[in-house]
C-alpha beads as a LAMMPS data file, in Angstrom:
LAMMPS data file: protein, C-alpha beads

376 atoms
375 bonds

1 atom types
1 bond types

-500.0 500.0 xlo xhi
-500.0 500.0 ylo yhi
-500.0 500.0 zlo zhi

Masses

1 110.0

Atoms # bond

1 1 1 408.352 -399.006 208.159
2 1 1 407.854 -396.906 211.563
3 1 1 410.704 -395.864 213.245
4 1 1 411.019 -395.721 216.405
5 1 1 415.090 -396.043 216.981
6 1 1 416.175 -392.351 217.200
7 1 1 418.326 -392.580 220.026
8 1 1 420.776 -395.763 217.931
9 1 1 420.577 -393.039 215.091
10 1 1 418.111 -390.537 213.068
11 1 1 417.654 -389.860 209.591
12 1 1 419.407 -386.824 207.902
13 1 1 417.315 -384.036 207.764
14 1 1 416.933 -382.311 204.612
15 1 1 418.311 -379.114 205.974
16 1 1 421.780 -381.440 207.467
17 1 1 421.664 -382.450 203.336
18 1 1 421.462 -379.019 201.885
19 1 1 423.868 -378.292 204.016
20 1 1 426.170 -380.937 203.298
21 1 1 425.643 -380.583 199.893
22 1 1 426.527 -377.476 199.421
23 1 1 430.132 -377.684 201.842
24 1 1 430.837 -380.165 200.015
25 1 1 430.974 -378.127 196.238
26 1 1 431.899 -374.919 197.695
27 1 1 434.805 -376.042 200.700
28 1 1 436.618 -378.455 198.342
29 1 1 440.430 -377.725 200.340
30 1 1 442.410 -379.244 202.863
31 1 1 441.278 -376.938 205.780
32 1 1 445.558 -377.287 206.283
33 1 1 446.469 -375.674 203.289
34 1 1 448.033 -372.647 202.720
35 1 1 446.403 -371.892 199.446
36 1 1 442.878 -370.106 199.267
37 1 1 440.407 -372.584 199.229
38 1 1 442.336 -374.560 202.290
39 1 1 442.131 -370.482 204.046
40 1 1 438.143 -370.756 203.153
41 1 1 437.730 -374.626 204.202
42 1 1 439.597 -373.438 207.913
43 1 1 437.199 -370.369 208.133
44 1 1 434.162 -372.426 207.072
45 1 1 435.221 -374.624 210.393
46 1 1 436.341 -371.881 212.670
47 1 1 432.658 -370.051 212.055
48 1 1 431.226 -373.651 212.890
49 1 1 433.328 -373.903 216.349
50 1 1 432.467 -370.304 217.217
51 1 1 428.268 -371.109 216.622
52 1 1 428.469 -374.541 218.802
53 1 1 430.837 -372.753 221.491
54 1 1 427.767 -370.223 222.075
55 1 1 425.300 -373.158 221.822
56 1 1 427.262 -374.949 224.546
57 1 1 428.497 -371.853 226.806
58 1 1 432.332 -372.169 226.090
59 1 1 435.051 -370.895 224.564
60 1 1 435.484 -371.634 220.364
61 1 1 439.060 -372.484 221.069
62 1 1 437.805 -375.489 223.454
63 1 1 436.282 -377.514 220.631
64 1 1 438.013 -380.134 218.778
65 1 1 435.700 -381.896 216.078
66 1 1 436.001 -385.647 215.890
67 1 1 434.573 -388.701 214.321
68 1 1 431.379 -388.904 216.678
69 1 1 430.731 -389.345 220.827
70 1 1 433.009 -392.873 220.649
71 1 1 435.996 -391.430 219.635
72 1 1 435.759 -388.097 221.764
73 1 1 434.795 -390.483 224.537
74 1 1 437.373 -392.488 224.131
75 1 1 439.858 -389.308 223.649
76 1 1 439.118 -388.325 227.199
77 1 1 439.958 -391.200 228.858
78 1 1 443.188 -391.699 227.025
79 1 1 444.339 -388.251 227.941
80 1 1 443.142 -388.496 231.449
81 1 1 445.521 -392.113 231.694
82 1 1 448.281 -390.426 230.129
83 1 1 448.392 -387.926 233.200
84 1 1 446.960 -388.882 236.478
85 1 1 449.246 -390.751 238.789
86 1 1 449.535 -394.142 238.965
87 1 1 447.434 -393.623 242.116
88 1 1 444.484 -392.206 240.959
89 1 1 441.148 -393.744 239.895
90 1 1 438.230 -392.005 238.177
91 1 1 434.857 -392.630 238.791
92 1 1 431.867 -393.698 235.881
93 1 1 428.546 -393.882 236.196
94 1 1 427.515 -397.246 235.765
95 1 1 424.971 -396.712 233.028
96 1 1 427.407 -394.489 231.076
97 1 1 427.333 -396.109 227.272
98 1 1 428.886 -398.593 226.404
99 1 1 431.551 -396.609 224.852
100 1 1 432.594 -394.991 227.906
101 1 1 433.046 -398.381 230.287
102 1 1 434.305 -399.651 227.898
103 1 1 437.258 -397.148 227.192
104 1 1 437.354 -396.498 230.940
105 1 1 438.565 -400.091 231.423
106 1 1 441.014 -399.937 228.164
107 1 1 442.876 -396.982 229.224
108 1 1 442.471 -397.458 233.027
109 1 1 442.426 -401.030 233.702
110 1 1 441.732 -401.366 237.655
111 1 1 440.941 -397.683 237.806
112 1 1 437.541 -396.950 237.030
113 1 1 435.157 -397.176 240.171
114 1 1 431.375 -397.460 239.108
115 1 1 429.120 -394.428 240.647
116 1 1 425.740 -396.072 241.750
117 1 1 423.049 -395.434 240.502
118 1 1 419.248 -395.344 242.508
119 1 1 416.393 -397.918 241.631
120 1 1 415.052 -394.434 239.505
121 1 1 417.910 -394.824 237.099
122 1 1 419.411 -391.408 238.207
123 1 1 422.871 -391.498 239.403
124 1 1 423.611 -391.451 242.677
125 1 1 424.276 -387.920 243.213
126 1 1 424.715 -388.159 246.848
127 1 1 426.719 -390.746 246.858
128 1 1 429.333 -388.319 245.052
129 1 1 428.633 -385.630 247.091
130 1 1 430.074 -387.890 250.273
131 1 1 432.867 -389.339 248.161
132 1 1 434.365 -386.627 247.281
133 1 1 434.426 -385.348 251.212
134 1 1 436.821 -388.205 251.564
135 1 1 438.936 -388.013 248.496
136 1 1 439.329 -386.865 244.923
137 1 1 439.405 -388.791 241.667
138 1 1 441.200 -387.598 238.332
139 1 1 437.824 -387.653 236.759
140 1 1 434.236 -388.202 236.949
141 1 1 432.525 -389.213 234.090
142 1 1 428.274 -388.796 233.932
143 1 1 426.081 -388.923 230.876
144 1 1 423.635 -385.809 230.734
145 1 1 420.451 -388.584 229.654
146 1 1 420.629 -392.109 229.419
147 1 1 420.370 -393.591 226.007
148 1 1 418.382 -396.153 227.004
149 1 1 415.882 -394.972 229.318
150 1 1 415.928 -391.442 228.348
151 1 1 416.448 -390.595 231.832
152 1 1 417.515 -387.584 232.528
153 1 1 420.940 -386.966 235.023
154 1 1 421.786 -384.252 237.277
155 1 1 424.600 -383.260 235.665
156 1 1 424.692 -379.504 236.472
157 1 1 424.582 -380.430 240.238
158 1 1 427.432 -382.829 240.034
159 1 1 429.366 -380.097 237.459
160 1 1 429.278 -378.163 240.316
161 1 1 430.241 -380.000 242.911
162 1 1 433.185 -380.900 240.776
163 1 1 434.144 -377.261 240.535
164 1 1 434.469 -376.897 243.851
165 1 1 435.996 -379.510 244.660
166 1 1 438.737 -379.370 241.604
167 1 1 437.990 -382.425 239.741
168 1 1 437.721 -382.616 236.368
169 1 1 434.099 -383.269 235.139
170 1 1 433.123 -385.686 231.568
171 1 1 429.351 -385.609 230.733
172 1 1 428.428 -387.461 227.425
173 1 1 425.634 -385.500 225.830
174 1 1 425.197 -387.576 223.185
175 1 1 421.335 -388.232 223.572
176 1 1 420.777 -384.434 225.299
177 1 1 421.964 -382.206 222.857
178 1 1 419.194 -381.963 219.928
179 1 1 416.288 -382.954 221.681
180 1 1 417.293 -380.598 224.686
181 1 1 418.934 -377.316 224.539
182 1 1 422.776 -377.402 225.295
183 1 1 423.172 -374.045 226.875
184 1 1 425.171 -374.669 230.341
185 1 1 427.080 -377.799 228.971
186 1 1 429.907 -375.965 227.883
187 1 1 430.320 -375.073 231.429
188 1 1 432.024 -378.899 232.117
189 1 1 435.659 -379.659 231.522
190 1 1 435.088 -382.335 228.842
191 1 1 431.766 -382.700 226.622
192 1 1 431.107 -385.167 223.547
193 1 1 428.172 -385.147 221.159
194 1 1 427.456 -386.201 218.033
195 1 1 425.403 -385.219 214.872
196 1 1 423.291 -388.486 213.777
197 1 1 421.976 -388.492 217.051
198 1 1 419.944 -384.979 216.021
199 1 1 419.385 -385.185 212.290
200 1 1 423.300 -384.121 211.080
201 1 1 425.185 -386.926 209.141
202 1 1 427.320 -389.946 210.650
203 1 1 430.815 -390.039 211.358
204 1 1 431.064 -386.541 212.780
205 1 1 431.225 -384.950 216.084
206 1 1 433.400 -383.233 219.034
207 1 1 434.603 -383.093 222.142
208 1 1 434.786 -379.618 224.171
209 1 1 437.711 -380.149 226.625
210 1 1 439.978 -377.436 228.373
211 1 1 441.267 -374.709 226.110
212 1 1 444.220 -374.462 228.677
213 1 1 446.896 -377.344 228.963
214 1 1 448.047 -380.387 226.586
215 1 1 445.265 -382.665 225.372
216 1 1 447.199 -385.733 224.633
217 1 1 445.761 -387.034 221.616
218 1 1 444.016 -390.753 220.678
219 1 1 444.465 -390.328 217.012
220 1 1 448.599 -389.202 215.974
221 1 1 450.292 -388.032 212.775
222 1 1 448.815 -384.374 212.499
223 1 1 448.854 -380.774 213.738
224 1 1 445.072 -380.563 212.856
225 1 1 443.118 -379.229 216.072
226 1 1 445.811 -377.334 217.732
227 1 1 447.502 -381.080 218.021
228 1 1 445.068 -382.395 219.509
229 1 1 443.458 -385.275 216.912
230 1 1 445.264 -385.823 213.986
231 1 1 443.514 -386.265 210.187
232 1 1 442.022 -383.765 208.238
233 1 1 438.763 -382.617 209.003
234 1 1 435.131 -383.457 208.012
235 1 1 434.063 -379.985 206.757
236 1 1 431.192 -380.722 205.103
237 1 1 430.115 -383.202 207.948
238 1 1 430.951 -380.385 210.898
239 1 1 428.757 -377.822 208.761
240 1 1 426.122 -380.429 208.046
241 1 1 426.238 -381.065 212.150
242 1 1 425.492 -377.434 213.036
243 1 1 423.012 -376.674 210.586
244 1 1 420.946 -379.763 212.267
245 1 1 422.414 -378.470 215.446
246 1 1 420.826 -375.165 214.358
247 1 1 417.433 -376.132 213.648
248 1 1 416.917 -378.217 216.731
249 1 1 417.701 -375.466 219.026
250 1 1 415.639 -373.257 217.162
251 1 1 412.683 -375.887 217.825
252 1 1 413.291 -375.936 221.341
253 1 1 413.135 -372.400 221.895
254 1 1 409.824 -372.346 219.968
255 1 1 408.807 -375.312 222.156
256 1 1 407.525 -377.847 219.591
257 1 1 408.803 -380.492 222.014
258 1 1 406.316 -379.987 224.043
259 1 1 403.276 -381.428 221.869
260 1 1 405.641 -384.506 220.973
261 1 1 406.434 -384.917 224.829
262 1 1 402.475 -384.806 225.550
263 1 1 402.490 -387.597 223.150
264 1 1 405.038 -389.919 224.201
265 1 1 402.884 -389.853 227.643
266 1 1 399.576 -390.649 225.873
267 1 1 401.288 -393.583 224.065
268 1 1 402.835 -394.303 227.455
269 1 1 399.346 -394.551 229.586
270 1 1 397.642 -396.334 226.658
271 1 1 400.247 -399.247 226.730
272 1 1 400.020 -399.961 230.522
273 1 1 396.175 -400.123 230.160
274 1 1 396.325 -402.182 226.852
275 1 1 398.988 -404.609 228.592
276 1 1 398.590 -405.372 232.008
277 1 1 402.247 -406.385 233.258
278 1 1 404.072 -403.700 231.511
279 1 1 406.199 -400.872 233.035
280 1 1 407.635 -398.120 232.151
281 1 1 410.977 -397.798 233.384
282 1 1 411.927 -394.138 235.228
283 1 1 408.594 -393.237 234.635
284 1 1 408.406 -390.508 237.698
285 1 1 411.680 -388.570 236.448
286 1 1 412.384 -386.326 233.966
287 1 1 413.186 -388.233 230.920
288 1 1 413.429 -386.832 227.379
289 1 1 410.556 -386.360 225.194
290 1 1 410.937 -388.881 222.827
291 1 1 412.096 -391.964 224.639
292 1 1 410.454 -394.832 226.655
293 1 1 411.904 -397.383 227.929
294 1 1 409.712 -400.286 228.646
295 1 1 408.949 -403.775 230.594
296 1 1 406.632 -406.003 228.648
297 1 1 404.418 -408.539 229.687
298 1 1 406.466 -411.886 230.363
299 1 1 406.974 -413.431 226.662
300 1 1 409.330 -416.390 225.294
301 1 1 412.525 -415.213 224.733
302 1 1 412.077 -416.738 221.480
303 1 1 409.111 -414.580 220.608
304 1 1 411.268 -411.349 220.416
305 1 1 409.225 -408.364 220.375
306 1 1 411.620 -406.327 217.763
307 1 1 411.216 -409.398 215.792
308 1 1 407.313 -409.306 215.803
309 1 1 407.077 -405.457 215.338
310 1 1 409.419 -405.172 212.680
311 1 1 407.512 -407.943 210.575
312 1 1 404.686 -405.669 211.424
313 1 1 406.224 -402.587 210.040
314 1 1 407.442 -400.985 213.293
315 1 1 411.806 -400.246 214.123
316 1 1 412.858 -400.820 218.074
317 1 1 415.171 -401.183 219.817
318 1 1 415.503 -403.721 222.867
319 1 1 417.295 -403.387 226.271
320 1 1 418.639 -406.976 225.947
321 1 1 419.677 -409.482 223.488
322 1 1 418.760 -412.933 223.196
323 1 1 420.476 -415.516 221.034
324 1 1 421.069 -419.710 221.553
325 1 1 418.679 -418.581 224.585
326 1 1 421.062 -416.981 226.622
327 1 1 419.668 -413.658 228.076
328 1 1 422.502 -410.718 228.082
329 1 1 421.169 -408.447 230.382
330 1 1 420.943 -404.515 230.340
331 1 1 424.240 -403.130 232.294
332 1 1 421.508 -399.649 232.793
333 1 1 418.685 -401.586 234.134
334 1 1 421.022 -403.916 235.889
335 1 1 422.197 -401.020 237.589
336 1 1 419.175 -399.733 239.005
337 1 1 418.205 -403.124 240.569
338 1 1 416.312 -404.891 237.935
339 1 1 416.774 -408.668 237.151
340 1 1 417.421 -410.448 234.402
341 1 1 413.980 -411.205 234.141
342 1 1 413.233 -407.695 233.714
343 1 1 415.948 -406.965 230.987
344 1 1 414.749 -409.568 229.158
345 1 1 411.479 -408.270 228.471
346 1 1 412.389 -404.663 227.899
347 1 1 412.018 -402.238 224.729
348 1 1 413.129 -399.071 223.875
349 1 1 410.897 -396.853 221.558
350 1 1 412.490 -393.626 220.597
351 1 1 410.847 -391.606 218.353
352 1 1 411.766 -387.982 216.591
353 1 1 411.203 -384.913 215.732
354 1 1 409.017 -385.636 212.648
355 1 1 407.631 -388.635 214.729
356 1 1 403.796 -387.690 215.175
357 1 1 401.006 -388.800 217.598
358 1 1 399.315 -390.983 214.898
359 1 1 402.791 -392.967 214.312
360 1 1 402.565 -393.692 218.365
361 1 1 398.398 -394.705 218.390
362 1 1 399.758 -397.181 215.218
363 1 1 402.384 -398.480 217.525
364 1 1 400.212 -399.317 220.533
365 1 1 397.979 -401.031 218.416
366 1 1 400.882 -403.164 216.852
367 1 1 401.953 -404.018 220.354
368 1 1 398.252 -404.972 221.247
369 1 1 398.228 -407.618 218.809
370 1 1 401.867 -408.981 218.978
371 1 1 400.974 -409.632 222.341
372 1 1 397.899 -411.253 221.042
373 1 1 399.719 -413.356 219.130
374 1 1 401.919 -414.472 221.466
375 1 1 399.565 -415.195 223.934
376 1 1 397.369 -417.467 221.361

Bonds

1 1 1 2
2 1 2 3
3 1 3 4
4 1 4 5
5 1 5 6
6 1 6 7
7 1 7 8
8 1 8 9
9 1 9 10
10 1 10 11
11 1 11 12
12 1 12 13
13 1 13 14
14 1 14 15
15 1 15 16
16 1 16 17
17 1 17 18
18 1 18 19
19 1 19 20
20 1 20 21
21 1 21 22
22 1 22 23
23 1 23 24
24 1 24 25
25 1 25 26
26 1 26 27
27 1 27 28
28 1 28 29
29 1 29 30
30 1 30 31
31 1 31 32
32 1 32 33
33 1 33 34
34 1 34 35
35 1 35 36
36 1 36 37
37 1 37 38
38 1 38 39
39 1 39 40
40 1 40 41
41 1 41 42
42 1 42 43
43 1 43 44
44 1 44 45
45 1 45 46
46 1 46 47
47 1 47 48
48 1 48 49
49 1 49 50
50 1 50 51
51 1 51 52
52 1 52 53
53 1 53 54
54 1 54 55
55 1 55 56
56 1 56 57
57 1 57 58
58 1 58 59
59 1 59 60
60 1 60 61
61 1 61 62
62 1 62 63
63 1 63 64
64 1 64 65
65 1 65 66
66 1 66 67
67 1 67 68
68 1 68 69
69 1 69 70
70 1 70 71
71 1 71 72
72 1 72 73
73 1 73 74
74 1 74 75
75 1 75 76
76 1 76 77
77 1 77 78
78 1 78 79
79 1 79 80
80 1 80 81
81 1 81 82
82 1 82 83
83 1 83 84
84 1 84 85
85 1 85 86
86 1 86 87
87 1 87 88
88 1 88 89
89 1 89 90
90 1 90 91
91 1 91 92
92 1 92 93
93 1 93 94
94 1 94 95
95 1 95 96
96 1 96 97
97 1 97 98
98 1 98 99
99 1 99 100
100 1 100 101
101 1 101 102
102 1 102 103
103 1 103 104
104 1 104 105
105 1 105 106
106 1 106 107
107 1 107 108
108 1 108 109
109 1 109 110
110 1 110 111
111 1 111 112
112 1 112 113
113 1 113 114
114 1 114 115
115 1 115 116
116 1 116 117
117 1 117 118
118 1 118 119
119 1 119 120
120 1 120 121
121 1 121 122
122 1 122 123
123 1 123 124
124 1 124 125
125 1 125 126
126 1 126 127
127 1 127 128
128 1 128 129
129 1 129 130
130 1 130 131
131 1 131 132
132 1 132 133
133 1 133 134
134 1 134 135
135 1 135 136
136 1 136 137
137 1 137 138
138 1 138 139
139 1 139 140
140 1 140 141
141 1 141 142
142 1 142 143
143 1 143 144
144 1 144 145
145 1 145 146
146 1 146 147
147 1 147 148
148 1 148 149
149 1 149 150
150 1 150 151
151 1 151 152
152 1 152 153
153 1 153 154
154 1 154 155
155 1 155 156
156 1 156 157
157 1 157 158
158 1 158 159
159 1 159 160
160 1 160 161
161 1 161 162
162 1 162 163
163 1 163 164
164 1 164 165
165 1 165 166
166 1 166 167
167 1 167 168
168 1 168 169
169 1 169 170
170 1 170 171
171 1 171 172
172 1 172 173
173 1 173 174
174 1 174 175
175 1 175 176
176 1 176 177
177 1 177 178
178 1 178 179
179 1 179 180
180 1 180 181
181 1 181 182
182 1 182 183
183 1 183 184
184 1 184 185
185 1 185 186
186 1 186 187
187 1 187 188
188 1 188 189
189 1 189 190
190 1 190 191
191 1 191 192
192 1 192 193
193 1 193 194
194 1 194 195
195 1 195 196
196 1 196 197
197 1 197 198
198 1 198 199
199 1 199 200
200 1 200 201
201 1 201 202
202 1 202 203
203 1 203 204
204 1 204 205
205 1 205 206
206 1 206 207
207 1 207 208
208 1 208 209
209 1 209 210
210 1 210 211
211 1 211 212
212 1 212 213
213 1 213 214
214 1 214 215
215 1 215 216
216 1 216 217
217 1 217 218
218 1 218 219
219 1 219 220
220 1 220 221
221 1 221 222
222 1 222 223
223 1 223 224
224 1 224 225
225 1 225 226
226 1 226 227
227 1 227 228
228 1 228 229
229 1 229 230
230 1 230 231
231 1 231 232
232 1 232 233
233 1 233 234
234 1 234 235
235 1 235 236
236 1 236 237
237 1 237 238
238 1 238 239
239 1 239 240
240 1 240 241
241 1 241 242
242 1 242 243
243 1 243 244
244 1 244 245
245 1 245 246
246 1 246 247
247 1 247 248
248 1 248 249
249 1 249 250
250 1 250 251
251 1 251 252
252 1 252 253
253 1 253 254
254 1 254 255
255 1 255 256
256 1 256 257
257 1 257 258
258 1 258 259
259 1 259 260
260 1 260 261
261 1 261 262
262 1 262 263
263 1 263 264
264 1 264 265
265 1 265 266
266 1 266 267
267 1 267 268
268 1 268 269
269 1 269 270
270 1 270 271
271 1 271 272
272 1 272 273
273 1 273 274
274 1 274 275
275 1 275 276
276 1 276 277
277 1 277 278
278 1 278 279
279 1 279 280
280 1 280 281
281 1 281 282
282 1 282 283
283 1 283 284
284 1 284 285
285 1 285 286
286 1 286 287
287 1 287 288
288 1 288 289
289 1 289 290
290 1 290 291
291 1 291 292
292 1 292 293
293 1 293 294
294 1 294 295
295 1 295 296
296 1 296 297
297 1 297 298
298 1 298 299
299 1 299 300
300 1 300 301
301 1 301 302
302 1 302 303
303 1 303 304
304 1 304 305
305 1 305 306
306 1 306 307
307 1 307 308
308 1 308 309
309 1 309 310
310 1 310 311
311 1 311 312
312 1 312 313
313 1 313 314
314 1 314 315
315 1 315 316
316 1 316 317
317 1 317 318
318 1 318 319
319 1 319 320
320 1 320 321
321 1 321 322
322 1 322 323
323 1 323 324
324 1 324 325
325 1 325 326
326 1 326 327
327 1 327 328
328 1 328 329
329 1 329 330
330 1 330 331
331 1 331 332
332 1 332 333
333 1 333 334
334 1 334 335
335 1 335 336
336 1 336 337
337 1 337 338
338 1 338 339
339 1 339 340
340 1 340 341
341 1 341 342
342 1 342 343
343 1 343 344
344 1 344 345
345 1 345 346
346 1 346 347
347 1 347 348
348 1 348 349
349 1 349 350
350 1 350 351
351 1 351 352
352 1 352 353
353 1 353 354
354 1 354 355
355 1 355 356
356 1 356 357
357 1 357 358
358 1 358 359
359 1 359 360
360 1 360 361
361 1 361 362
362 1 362 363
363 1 363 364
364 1 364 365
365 1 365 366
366 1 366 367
367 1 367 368
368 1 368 369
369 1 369 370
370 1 370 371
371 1 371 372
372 1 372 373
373 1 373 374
374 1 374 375
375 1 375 376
């Protein structure tokens, strides 16, 4: 099997594993505990906050290590509805992940206005920038690249404009941070990330939020992160995280994403020529290197395309579900002015670091004769 579904998760590298392995035999204590190996467990995680606080630009003290992006995202948005008046609204981008609407409209039911977004999947920028001459939200929340079009976001310009203007700024960087390099997102109020989304293990991440002022926490029953998420922490998982953290950045500054960019766009001009009908969605904007999000030629919803491929030995991902032959569209492509039409016909093919050009040519010819066979 191919895969091409980075961006839902990616495979543990084998330096995350020697990592992990290795935390895990020599940090065997509480991080809590007063005895030695607790002591060594705490410094093991304090030398881990101080090496992603200069990846990210911030301060070591600003970085709280969770369970992953959905429970720092989630975090934020119960802290910010624990203090903003009754009032106040905060603004979303309305192809934030699911995780983020969806906590947006737990914690602040009624409260969470939808930034637009243009019909090039970037948010609205703009639009923000003549909002915010009229009024101030508690919050605005903006992913740094869409998971599902890899779309990148201008989320230093909108950073800034919520520095001057005294809001507090959110910016998911799930998808960014490994296949981008995170300098200058540290510079935001709150950012989440997570490891399996660059090579580190599951069930481990963080949020960098203010070092200054009470973070009121989602998880309770714990001093653990200066009291701000209870539970004791993943030390093995946080060291696994940076040393995948670690060699990603170290890639990018080499700039072997460059060669794997140059063949995501071969893959991408092959396709369109192969199968008339298809687009690729954002494809004049930045986007990250690995992802392409895709319209294909019109196809019965009953043919599914991940269905086809994976029989033929390829892993994707879709931009819409079909079941009992009800479409669910894509909230991200709904949002930049597609129909349902268009969501149902859309794929996402993310591929990796270790993902090479040969693994793409395979997959254009796999789509070649799917459609084939659904044409016959």
């Amino acid at each position: 099997m191919i895969y091409f579904d980075h961006n839902a998760t990616t495979p543990l590298s084998a330096t995350a594993r020697e990592a992990w392995l290795r935390a895990s035999e020599e940090f065997i204590g509480n991080p809590s505990s007063p005895h030695r190996l607790g002591s060594r467990a705490d410094r093991a995680l304090t030398e881990a906050r101080e090496e992603l606080a200069a990846i990210l630009g911030c301060d070591a003290l600003d970085i709280v290590w969770t369970s992953g992006a959905t429970e720092s995202n989630n975090l934020v948005l119960h802290h910010i509805a624990q203090t903003l008046p009754e009032c106040a609204e905060v603004w979303v981008s309305a192809i934030e992940h699911p995780c983020v609407l969806a906590a947006a409209q737990k914690w602040l039911p009624g409260r969470d206005s939808l930034i637009p977004v243009t019909r090039e999947g970037m948010v609205d920028s703009g639009w923000i920038r003549s909002e915010l001459a009229k009024t101030r939200p508690a919050l605005i929340a903006m992913m740094a690249a869409n998971n599902e079009t890899g779309i990148l976001q201008p989320w230093r310009e909108v950073s800034e404009m919520c520095r001057d203007a005294g809001v507090p700024f959110f910016c998911d960087a799930a998808q960014w941070l490994g296949k981008l390099p995170g300098k200058g997102l540290g510079e935001g109020d709150f950012v989440s990330g997570c490891a399996h989304k660059f090579g580190g293990p599951k069930g481990v991440g963080f949020l960098k939020c203010p070092g200054k002022g009470k973070v009121h926490p989602l998880i309770v029953g714990g001093p653990q992160e200066e009291e701000r998420r209870a539970g004791t922490e993943n030390v093995a998982g946080v060291i696994a995280m940076m040393a995948a953290l670690r060699e990603r950045e170290a890639a990018l500054s080499r700039g072997e994403h460059i060669a794997l960019h140059n063949a995501k766009l071969a893959f991408e001009a092959e396709l369109l020529k192969a199968l008339p009908g298809s687009e690729i969605v954002g494809a004049g904007q930045e986007r990250l290197w690995n992802t392409v999000s895709a319209l294909m030629p019109e196809a019965d919803c009953q043919q599914r395309w991940v269905v086809k491929l994976d029989k033929a030995g390829f892993a994707v991902s879709t931009g819409s579900a079909c079941s009992s032959g009800k479409e669910v569209a894509s909230h991200v492509l709904t949002a930049q002015g597609y129909g349902p039409s268009a969501s149902s016909r859309a794929l996402r093919f993310s591929g990796g670091w270790e993902t090479s050009p040969e693994a793409w040519k395979a997959l254009n010819v796999a789509l070649g004769l799917v459609h084939s066979g659904m044409k016959s």
